[in-house]
C-alpha positions as a Python dict, from the first residue, in 0.01 Angstrom:
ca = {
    (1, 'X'): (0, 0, 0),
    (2, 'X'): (-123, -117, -342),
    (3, 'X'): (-472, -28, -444),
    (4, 'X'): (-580, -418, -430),
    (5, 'X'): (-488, -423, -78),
    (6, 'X'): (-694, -128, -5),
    (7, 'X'): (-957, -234, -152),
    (8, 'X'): (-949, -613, 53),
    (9, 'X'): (-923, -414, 373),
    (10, 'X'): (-1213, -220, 224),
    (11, 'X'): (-1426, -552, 243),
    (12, 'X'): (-1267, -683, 514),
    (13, 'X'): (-1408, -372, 694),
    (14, 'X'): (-1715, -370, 526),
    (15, 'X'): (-1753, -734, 668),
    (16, 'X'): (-1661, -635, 1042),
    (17, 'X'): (-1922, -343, 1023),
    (18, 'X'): (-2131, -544, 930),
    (19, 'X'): (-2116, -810, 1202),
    (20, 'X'): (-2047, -516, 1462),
    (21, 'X'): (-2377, -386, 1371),
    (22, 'X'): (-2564, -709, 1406),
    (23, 'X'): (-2419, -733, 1755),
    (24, 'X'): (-2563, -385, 1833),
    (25, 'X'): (-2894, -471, 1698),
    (26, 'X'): (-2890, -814, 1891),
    (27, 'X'): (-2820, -596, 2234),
    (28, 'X'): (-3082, -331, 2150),
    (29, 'X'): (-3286, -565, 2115),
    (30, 'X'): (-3199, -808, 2427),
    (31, 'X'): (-3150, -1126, 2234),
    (32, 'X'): (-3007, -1255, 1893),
    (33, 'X'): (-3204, -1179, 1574),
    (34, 'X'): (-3191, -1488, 1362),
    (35, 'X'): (-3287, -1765, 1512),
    (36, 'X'): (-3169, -2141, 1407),
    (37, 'X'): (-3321, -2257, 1069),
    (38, 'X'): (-3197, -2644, 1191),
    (39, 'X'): (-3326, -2605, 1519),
    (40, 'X'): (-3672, -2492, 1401),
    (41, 'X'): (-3717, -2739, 1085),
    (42, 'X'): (-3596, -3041, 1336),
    (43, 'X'): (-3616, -2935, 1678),
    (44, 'X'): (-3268, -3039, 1729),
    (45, 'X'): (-2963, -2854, 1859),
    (46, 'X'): (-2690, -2807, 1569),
    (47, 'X'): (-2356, -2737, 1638),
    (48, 'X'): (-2370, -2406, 1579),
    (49, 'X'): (-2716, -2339, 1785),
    (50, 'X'): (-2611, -2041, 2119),
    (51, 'X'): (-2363, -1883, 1873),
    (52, 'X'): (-2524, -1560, 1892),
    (53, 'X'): (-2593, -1573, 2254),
    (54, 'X'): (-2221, -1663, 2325),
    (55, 'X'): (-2061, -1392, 2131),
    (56, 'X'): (-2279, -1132, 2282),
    (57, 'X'): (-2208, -1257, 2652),
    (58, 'X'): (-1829, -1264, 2510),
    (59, 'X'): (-1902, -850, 2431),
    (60, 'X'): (-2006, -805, 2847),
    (61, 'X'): (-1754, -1006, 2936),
    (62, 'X'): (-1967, -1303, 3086),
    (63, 'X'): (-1800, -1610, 3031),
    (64, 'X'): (-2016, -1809, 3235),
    (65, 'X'): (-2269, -1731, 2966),
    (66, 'X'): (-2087, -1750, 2698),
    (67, 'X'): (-1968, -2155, 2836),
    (68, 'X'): (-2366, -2239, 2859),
    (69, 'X'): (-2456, -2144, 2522),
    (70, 'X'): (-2210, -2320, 2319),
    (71, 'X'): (-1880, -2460, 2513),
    (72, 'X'): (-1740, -2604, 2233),
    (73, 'X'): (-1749, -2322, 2017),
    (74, 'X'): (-1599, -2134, 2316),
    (75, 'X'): (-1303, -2346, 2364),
    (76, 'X'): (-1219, -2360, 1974),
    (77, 'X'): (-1233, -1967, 1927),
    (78, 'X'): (-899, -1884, 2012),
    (79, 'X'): (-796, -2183, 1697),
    (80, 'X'): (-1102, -1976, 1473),
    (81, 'X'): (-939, -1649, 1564),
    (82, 'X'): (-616, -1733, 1462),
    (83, 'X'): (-687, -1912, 1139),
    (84, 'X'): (-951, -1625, 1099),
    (85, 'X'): (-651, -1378, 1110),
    (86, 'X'): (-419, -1573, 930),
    (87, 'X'): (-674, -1615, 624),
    (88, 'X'): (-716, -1220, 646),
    (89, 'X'): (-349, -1115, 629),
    (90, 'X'): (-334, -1401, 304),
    (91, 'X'): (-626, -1221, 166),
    (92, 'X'): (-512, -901, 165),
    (93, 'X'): (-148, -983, 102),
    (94, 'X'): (-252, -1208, -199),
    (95, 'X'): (-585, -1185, -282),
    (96, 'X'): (-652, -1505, -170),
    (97, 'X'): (-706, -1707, 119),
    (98, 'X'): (-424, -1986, 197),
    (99, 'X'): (-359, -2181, 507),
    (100, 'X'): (-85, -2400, 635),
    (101, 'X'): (-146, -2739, 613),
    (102, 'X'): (-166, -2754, 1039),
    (103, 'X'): (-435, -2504, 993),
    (104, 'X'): (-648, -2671, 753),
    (105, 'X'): (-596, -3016, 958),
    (106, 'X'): (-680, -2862, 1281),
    (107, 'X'): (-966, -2703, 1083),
    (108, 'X'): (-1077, -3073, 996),
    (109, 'X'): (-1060, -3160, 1339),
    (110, 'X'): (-1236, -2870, 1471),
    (111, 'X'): (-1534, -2990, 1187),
    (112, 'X'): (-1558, -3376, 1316),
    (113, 'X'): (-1535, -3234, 1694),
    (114, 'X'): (-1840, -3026, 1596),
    (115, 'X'): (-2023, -3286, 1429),
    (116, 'X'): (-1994, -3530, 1729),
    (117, 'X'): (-2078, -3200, 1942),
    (118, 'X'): (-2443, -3155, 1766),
    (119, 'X'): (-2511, -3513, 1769),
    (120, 'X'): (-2421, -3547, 2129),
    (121, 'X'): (-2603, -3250, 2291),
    (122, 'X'): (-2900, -3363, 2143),
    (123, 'X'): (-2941, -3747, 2335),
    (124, 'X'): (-3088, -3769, 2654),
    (125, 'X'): (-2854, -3679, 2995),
    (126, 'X'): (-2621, -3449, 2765),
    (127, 'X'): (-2889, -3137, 2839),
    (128, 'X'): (-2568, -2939, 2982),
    (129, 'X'): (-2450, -2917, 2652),
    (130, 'X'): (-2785, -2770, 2486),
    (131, 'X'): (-2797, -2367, 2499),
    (132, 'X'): (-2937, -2181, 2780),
}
C-alpha cells in the first residue's frame, strides 16, 4: 500500500473513532450530547433533528426507535451508506472523493426529499413525523 493511502485510512480511522466515541459518550450518558442548534433558535424540527437518537437505537438494535426519531433518515441510510463507502474507497484510492453521476443525482434527491421532510413534520397533524 502506498504511504498516501495509509495515511487516508489513517483519517478515515481517526474519523470513525471519533464518531464511535461520541456514541459511547451519548450511551453513558443515556441520551445524545448535542442537541439541535435549529431546533433551539426556531423551535422547529429540521431534517436532521432524532439523528442522534436513531443511530444509537440502530447500536441496540431497536428499530422501532430508530423509525420514531427520524424515518426518513432511516429509510435513506442504506443509499448514505453506500455512497458513504463508495466516497471512502475514492478517497483513499485517489485522494479524492468522486461519485457516479447516479450517486450524486440520488444524492440530490435524497436533499429535496429532506427538505420537504423538515418542512412537513413541522405543520399541524404530521406530529408522527417529529422525534420521540
Amino acid at each position: 500500500m502506498q504511504p498516501c493511502s495509509k495515511r487516508r485510512l489513517q483519517k478515515l480511522g481517526i474519523l470513525l473513532l471519533g464518531g464511535l466515541c461520541y456514541a459511547l459518550l451519548c450511551i453513558a450518558r443515556g441520551a445524545p450530547l448535542l442537541a439541535c442548534p435549529f431546533y433551539r433558535a426556531t423551535g422547529r424540527y429540521c431534517p436532521g433533528c432524532g439523528v442522534s437518537r436513531m443511530l444509537l437505537a440502530l447500536l441496540r438494535l431497536d428499530f422501532a426507535a430508530a423509525w420514531r426519531s427520524n424515518p426518513l433518515l432511516l429509510c435513506l441510510s442504506p443509499l448514505a451508506g453506500w455512497i458513504a463507502c463508495s466516497a471512502a474507497v475514492s478517497y483513499v484510492k485517489e485522494g479524492r472523493v468522486s461519485l457516479k453521476k447516479a450517486q450524486e443525482r440520488m444524492l440530490w434527491l435524497a436533499a429535496v426529499l429532506l427538505l420537504m421532510f423538515g418542512a412537513v413534520r413541522n405543520i399541524p397533524g404530521f406530529e408522527v413525523l417529529q422525534p420521540h
